[in-house]
BAFI-3210 file (N, C-alpha, C; in Angstrom, 3 decimals, decimal comma, padded with zeros to 6 digits):
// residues 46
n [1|2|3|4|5|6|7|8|9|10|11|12|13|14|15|16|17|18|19|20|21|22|23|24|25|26|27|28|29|30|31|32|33|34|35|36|37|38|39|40|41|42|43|44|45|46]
n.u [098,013|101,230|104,419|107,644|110,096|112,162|111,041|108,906|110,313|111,512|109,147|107,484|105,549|103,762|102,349|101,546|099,733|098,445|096,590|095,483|093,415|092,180|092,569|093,546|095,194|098,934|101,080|103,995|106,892|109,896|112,618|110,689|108,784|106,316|106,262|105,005|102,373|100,682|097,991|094,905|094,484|092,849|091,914|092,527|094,401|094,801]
n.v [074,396|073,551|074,596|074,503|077,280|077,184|075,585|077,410|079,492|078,621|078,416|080,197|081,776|080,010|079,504|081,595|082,041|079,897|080,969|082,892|081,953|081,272|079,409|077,427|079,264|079,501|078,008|079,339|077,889|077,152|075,387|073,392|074,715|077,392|080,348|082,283|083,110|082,824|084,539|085,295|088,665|090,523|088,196|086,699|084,560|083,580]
n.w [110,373|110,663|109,943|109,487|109,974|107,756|105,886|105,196|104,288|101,901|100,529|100,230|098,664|097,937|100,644|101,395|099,368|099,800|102,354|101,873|100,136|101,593|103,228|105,675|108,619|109,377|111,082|112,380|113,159|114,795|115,658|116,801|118,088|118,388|116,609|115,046|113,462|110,471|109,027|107,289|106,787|109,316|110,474|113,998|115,899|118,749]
ca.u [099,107|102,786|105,531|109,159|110,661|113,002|110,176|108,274|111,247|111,309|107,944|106,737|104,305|102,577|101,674|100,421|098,692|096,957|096,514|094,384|092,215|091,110|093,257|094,012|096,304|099,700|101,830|105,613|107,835|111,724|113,299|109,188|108,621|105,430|107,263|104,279|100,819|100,584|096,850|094,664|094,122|091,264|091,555|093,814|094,202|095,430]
ca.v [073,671|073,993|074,782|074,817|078,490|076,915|075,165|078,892|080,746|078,078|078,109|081,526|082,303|078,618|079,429|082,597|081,952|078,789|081,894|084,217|081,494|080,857|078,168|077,378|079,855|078,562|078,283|079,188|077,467|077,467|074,066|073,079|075,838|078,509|081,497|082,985|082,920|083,576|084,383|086,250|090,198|090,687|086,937|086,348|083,348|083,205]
ca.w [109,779|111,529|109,046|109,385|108,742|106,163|104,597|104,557|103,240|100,777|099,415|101,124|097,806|098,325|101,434|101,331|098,449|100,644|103,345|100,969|099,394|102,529|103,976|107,119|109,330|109,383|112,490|112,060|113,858|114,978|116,434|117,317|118,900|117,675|116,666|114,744|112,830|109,228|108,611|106,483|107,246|109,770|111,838|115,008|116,367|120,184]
c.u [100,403|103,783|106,655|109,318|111,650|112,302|109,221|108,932|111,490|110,383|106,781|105,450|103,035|101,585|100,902|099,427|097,730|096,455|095,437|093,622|091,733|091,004|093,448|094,919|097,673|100,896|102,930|106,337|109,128|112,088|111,693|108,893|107,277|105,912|106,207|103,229|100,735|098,615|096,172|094,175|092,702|091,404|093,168|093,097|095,228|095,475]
c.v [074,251|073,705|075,029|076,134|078,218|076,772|076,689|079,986|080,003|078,312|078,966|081,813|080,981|079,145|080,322|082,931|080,984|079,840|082,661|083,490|080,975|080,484|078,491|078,555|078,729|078,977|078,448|078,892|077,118|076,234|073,779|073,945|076,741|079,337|082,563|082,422|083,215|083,146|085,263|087,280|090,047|089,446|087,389|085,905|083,400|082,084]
c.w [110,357|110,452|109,696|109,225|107,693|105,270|104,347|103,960|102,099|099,641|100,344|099,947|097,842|099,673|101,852|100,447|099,371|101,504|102,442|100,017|100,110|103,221|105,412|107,653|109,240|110,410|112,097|113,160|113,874|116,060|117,628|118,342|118,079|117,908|116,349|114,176|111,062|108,895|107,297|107,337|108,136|111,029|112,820|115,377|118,283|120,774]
res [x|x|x|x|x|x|x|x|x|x|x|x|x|x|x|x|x|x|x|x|x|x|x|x|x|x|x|x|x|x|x|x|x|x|x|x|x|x|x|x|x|x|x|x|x|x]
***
């Protein structure tokens, strides 16, 4: 899933809550760009 960083500094506990029940990784991105990964502890995604 590719998030906004506004929309993840918005609603940063949503998504790391979706992140630690299991959910998808979630891409962070800056003017559509992949800036980063938010996963759970243990995966990377390259």
């Amino acid at each position: 899933m590719k998030v906004k960083i506004g929309e993840l500094k918005t609603h940063l506990s949503k998504y790391v809550q979706s992140v630690r029940d299991g959910g998808e990784p979630i891409e962070v991105c800056v003017r559509g760009k992949t800036v980063a990964y938010l996963t759970r502890k243990g995966e990377c995604r390259r």
